[in-house]
MINU-427567 format. One line per 4 residues: number of its first residue (from 1); their letters; for each residue x negated, y, z negated of C-alpha. Coordinates in pm, 1 decimal. Each point is the difference from the previous one (the first is absolute). Layout:
NUM = a = X,Y,Z ~ ...
//
This chain:
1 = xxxx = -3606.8,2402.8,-3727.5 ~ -4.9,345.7,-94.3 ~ 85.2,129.2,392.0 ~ 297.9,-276.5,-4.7
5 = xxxx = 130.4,121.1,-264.2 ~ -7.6,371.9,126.6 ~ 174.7,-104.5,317.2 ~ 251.6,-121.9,-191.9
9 = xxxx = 72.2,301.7,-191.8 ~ 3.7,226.0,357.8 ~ 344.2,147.9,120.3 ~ 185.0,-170.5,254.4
13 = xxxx = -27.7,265.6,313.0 ~ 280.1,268.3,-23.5 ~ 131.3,-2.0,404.2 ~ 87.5,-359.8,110.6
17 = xxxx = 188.7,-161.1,-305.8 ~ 158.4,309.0,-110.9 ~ 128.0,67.9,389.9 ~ 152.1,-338.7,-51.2
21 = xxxx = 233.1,45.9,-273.6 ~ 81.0,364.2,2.7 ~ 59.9,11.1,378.4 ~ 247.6,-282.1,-7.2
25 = xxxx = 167.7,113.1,-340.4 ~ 67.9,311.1,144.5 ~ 131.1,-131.8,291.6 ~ 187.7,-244.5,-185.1
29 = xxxx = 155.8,246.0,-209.8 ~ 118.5,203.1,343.8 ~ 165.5,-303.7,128.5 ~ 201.2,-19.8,-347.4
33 = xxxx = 75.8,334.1,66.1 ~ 174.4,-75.5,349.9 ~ 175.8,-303.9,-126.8 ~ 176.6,236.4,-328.2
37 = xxxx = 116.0,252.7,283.3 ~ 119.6,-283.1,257.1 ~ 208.2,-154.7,-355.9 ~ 145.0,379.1,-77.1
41 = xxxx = 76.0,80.5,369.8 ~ 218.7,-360.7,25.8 ~ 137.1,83.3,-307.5 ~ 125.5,347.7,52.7
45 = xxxx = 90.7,-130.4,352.5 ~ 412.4,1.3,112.9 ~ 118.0,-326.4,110.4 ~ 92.6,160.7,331.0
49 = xxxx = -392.0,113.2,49.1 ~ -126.8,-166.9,370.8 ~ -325.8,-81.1,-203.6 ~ 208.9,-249.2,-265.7
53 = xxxx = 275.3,-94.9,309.5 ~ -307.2,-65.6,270.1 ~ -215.9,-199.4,-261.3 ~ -15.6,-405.4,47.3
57 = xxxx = 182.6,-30.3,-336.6 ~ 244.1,289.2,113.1 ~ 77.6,-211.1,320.2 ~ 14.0,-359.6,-183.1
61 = xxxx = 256.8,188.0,-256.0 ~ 250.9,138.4,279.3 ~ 5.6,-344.0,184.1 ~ 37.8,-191.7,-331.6
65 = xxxx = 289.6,247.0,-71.6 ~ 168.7,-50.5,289.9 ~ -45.6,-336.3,14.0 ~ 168.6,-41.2,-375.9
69 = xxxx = 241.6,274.0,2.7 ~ -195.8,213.8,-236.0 ~ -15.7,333.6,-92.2 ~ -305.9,153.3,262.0
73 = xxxx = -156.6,290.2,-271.7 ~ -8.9,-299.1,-307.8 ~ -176.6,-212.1,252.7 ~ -220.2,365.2,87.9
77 = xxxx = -58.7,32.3,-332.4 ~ -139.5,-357.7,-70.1 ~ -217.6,49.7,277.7 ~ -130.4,315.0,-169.1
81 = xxxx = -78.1,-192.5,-302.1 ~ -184.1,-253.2,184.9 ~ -224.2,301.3,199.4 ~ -70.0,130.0,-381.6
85 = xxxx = -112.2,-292.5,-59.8 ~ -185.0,-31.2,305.8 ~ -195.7,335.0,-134.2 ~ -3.3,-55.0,-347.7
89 = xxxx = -244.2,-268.5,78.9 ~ -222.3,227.5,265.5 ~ -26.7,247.9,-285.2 ~ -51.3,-238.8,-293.2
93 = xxxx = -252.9,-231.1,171.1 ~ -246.3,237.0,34.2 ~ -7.2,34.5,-400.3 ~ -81.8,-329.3,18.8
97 = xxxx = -301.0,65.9,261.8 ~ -131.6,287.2,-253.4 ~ 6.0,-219.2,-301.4 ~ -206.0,-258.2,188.8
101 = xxxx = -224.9,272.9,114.6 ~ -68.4,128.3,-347.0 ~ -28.9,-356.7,-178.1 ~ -18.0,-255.1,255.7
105 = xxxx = -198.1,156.6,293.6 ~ -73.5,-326.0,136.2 ~ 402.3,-88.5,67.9 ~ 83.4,377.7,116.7
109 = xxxx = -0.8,-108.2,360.7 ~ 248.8,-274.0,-81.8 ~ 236.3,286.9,-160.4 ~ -42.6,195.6,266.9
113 = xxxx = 67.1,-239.1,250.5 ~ 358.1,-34.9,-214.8 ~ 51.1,374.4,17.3 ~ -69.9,-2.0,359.4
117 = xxxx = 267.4,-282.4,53.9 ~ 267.2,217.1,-202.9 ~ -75.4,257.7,284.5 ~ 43.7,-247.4,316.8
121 = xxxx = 337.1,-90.2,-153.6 ~ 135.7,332.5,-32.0 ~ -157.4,33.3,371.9 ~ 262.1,-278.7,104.0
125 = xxxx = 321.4,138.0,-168.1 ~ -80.3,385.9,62.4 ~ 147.6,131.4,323.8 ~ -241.3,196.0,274.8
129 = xxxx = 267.1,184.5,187.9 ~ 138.1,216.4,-276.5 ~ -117.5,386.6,-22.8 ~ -131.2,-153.2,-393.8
133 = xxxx = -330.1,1.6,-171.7 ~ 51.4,-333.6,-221.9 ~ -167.4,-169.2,375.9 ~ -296.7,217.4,63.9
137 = xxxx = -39.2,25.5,-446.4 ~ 12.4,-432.0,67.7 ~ -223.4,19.3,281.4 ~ -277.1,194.4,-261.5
141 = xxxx = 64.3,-227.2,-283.3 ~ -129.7,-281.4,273.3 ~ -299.1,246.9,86.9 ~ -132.5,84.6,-308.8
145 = xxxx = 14.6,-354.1,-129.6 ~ -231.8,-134.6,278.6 ~ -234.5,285.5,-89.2 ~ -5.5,-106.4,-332.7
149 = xxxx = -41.4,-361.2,75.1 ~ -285.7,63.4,213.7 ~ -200.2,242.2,-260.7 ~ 85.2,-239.3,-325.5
153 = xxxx = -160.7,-270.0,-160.3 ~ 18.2,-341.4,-19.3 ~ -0.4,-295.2,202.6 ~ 194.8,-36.8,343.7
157 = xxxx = 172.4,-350.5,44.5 ~ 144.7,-165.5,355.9 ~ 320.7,58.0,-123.6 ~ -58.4,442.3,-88.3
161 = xxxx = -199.6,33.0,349.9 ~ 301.6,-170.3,177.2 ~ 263.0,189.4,-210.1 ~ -210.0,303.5,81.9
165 = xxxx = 5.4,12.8,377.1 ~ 352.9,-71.2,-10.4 ~ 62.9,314.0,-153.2 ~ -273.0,182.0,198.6
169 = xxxx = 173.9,-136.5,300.9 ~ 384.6,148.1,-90.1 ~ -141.3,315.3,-111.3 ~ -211.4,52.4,325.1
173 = xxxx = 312.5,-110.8,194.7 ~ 219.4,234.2,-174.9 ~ -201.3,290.0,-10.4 ~ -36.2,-45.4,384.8
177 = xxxx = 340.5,4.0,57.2 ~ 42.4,360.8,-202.4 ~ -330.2,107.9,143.0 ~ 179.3,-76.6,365.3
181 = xxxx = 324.2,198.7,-96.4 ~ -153.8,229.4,-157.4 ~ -244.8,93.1,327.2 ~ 325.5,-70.5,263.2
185 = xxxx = -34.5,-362.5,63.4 ~ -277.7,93.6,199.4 ~ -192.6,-310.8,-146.9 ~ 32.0,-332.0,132.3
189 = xxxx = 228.9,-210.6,-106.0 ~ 247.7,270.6,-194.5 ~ 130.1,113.3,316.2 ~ 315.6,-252.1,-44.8
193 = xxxx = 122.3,-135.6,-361.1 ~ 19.1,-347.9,115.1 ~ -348.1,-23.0,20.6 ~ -133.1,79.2,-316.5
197 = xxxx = 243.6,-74.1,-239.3 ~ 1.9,120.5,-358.0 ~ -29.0,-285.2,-221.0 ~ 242.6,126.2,-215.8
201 = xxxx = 303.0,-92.5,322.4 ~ -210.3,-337.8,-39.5 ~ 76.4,-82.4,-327.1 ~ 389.2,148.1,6.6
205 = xxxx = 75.1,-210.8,296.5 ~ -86.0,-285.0,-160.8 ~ 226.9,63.3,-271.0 ~ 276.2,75.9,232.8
209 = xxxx = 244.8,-243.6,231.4 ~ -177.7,-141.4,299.6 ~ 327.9,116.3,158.5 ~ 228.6,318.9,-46.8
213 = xxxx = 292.6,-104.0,-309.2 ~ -188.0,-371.3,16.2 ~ -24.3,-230.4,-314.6 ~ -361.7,-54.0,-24.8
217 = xxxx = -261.7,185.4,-18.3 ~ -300.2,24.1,212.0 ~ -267.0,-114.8,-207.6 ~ 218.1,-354.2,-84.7
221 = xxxx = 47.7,-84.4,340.9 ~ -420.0,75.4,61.9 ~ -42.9,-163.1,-325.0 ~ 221.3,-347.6,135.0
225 = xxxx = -191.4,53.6,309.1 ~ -343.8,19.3,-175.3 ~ 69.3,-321.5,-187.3 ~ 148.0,-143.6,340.0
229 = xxxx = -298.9,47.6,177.8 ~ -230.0,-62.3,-248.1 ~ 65.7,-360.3,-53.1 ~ -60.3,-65.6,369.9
233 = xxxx = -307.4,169.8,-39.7 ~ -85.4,-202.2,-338.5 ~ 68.1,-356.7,245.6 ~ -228.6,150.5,239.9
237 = xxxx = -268.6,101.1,-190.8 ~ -5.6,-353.5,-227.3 ~ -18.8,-166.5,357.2 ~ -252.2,223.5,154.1
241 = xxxx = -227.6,-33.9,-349.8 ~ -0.7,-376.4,33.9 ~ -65.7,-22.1,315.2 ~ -299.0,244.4,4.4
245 = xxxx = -131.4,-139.1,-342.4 ~ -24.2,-378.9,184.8 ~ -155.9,129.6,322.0 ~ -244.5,207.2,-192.9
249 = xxxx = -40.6,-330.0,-180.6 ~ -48.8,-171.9,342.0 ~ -247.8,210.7,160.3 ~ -224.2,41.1,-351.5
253 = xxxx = -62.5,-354.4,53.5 ~ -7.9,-70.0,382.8 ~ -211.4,246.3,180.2 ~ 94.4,-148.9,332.9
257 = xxxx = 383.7,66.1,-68.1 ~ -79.2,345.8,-146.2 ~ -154.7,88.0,341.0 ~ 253.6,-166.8,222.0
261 = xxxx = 291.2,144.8,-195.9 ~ -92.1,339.8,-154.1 ~ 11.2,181.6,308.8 ~ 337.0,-88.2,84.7
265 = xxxx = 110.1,114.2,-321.5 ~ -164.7,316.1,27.9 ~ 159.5,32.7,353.3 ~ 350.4,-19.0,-133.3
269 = xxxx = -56.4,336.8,-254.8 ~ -62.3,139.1,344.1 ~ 359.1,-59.2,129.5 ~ 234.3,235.9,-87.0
273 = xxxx = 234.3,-73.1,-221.8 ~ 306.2,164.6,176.3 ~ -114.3,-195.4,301.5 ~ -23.4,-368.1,-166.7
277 = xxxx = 342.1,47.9,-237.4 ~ 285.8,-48.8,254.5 ~ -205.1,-295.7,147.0 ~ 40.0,-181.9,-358.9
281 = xxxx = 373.7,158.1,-47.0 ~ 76.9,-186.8,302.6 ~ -147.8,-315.0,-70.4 ~ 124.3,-38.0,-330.5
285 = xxxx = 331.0,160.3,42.3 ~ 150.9,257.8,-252.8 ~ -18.9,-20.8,-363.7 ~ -273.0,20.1,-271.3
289 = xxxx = -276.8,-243.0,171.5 ~ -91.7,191.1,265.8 ~ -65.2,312.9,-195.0 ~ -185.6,-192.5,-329.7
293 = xxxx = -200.2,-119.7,315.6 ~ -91.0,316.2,122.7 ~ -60.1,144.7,-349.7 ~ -245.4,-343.7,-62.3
297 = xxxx = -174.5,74.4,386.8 ~ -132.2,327.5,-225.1 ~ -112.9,-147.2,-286.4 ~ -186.4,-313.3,68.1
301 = xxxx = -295.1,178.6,187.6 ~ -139.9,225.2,-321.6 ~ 27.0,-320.0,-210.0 ~ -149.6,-225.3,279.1
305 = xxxx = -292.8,264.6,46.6 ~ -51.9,80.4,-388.9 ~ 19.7,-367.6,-121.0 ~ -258.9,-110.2,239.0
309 = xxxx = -225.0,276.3,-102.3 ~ 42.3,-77.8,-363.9 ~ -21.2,-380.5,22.8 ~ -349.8,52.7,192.2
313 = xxxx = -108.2,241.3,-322.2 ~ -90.6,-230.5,-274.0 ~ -361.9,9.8,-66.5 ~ -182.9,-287.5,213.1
317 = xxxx = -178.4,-154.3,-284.6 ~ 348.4,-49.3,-188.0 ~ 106.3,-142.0,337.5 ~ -326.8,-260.3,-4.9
321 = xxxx = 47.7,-56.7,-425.6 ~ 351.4,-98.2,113.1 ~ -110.6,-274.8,254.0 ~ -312.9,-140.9,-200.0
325 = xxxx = 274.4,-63.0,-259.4 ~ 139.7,-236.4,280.4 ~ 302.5,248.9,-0.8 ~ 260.7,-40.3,265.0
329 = xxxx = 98.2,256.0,236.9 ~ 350.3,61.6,-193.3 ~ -155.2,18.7,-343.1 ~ -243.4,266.5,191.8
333 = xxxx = 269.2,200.4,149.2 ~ 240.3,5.6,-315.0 ~ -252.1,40.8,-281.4 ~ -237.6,241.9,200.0
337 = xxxx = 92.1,152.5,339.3 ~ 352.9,50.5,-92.0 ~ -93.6,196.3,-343.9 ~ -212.3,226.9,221.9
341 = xxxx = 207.0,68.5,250.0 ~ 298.3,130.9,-233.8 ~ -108.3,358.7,25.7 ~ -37.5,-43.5,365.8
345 = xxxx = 328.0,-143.4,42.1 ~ 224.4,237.9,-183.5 ~ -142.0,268.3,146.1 ~ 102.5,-132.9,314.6
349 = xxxx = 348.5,-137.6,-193.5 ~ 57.1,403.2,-107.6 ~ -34.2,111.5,346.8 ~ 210.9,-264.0,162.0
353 = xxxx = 259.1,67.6,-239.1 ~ 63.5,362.8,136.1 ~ -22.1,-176.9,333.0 ~ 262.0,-235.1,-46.5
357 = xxxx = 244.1,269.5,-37.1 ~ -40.2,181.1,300.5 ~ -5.4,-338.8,166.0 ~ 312.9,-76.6,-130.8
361 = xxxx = 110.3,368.5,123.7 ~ -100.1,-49.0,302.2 ~ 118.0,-324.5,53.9 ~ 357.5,79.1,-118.9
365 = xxxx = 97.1,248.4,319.5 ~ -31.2,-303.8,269.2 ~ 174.5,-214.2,-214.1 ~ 312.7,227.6,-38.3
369 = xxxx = -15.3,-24.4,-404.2 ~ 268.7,263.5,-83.5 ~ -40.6,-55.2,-385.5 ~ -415.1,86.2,-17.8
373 = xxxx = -182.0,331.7,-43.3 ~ -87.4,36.3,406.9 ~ 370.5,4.8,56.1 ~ 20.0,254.0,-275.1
377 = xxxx = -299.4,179.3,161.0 ~ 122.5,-30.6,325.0 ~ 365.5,143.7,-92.8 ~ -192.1,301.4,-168.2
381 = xxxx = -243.4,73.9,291.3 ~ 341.8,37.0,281.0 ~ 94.2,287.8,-226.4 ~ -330.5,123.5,-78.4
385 = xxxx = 86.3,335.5,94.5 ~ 305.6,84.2,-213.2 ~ -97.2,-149.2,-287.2 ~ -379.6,-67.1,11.4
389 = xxxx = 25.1,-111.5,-382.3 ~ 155.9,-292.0,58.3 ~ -287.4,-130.1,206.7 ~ -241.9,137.6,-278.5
393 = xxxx = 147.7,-201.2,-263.1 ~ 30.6,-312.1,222.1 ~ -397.5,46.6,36.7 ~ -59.9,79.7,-392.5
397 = xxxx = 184.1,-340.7,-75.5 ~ -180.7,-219.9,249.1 ~ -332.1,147.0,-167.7 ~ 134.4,-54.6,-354.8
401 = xxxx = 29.6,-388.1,117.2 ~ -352.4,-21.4,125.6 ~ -119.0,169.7,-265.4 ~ 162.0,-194.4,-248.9
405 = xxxx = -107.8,-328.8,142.7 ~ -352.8,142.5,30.9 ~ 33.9,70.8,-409.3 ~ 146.1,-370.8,-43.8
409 = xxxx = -298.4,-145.0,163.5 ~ -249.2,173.6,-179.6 ~ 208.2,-93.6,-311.6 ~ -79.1,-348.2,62.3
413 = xxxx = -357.1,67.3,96.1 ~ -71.1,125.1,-348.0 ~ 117.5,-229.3,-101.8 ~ -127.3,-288.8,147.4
417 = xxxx = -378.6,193.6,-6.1 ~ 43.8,-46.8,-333.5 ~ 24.6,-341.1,-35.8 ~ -212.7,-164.0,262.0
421 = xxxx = -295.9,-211.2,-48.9 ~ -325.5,201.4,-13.5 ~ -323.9,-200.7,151.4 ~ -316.8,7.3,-217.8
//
């Protein structure tokens, strides 16, 4: 009792825990300190400056001036309050991150991860190609809030390790870039602009026309595009799930059909896709059935595969307590096999959704669907050269759309996890 109670009483050790609050205060503090001279440099900044003109609000301003017959320095100088306000959060959100640090240690990654993202939007509005240093001072904000994500407490969710990499990823990307002009494009990749653009030019050409003086802007058309291709993809992947939850069905209870059919679904994953997609464009003509089609030819495999691996995992003694009750095959499969398989099959339903999208993709350029993200893609890619961000943010929206569908699914897996019937 006695040497409990001294244990109790000993000091925490001085180097770990202390490292993890004053290390990531300080360096919280420093990014505050970037973010109050970014907010007095855009505030002391002309409305002629290149780095307030060049900016992705600066650009969405002029077009939305000329476009209404406004004055061009108001609509500057509303685009300067929106860049304050742009900073005002990188330098207030790391308060934030030191209050949590101090009180709530075990949330400071979560306000970090918040400071961080005040950082990677400043990183999209802030030009690259002006003689500045707002973009390298943005660039550092991004830096020293990984470091002190990585050295402070608390716990790290799915959600902060994707968020993270994200904004490892831009910052590596842009720091190649200046590390490639800065060394004489001598690296690979920087030789040429069109390569490796900044993401910055990503996110103003989406906010600009898709064509010189045009109506609409580029991320509407991607956007009616997305949602165009989408629901193709959405038909195919509903077909492609039902069809690979009944054959997984089918072979879980027919061995001989499982080994007389399995193969031959394995052997069509082995045909390319490209290969196989004008074959079912010309078949079924043009129009929105041959390209659900394609998108379901990717999905029903991972559910076929996944169900009949989960519908074979139920314990075997469940299995043989379910037929000495005298229980029929369908009471067996729906109050049993199916329960178990669930995790089995939305894993398979999360890949297949991503899968579905690029099947619709791909199955939209045989077809000749002019109103679909491939024909947006494929627009973007002839003029690759000249303006590379267009192709960029064609890419970024397609991968919003699988991602999003990837979220929706997992959505309903909670969902349904939650609520399923649990065997005893």
């Amino acid at each position: 009792m006695l040497k409990t109670e001294t244990q109790a009483t000993l000091p925490r050790p001085i180097g770990g825990v202390h490292l993890q609050r004053t290390l990531p205060i300080t360096i919280a503090i420093g990014m505050m300190v970037v973010g109050l001279f970014i907010i007095a440099a855009y505030l002391a900044m002309p409305a002629s400056d290149p780095m307030l003109v060049e900016s992705t609000p600066g650009q969405l301003a002029i077009w939305v001036a000329a476009r209404n017959k406004l004055d061009e320095e108001s609509a500057l100088g509303t685009a300067r309050l929106a860049l304050v306000i742009m900073s005002l959060l990188a330098a207030v959100l790391p308060v934030g991150s030191v209050y949590a640090l101090v009180r709530h240690p075990d949330r400071s990654r979560v306000a970090l991860l918040w400071a961080m993202l005040g950082f990677d939007l400043l990183l999209l509005n802030v030009p690259a190609e002006t003689e500045s240093a707002l973009y390298p001072l943005t660039l550092a904000g991004i830096a020293l809030a990984l470091v002190a994500l990585f050295v402070a407490p608390g716990h790290v969710s799915r959600a902060l390790g994707v968020l993270v990499v994200i904004s490892a990823l831009l910052l590596f990307w842009e720091a190649y870039i200046a590390l490639g002009n800065a060394t004489g494009n001598v690296l690979p990749l920087t030789d040429f602009p069109w390569k490796m653009p900044h993401w910055q030019n990503i996110a103003e050409q989406l906010l600009q026309p898709a064509r010189r003086n045009g109506p609409s802007l580029l991320v509407s058309i991607l956007a009616d595009a997305a949602w165009f291709t989408w629901r193709e993809a959405f038909v195919g992947f509903l077909a492609g799930s039902v069809l690979g939850f009944v054959l997984g069905v089918i072979f879980a209870h027919s061995k001989l059909l499982e080994r007389a059919l399995l193969p031959y679904a394995i052997a069509s994953q082995t045909v390319p896709i490209l290969a196989i997609a004008p074959m079912i464009v010309s078949a079924l003509g043009a129009g929105w059935l041959p390209v659900a089609v394609i998108s379901a030819y990717l999905t029903f495999f991972p559910v076929t595969v996944n169900t009949l691996r989960g519908l074979l995992s139920p314990d075997p003694m469940a299995v043989e307590l379910m037929r000495s009750y005298a229980a029929p095959q369908w009471t067996v499969l729906w109050k049993l096999r199916v329960p178990a398989a669930l995790p089995y099959i939305f894993t398979a339903l999360k890949v297949s959704a991503t899968a579905s999208v690029v099947g619709a993709i791909v199955g939209e350029l045989p077809s000749s669907r002019s109103d679909g993200l491939a024909a947006a893609i494929l627009r973007a890619s002839g003029n690759y050269a000249s303006e590379p961000e267009k192709l960029w943010s064609a890419i970024v929206i397609a991968s919003l759309v699988g991602i999003l569908f990837f979220v929706a699914v997992s959505l309903v897996e909670s969902w349904v996890m939650k609520r399923r019937p649990v065997a005893e």
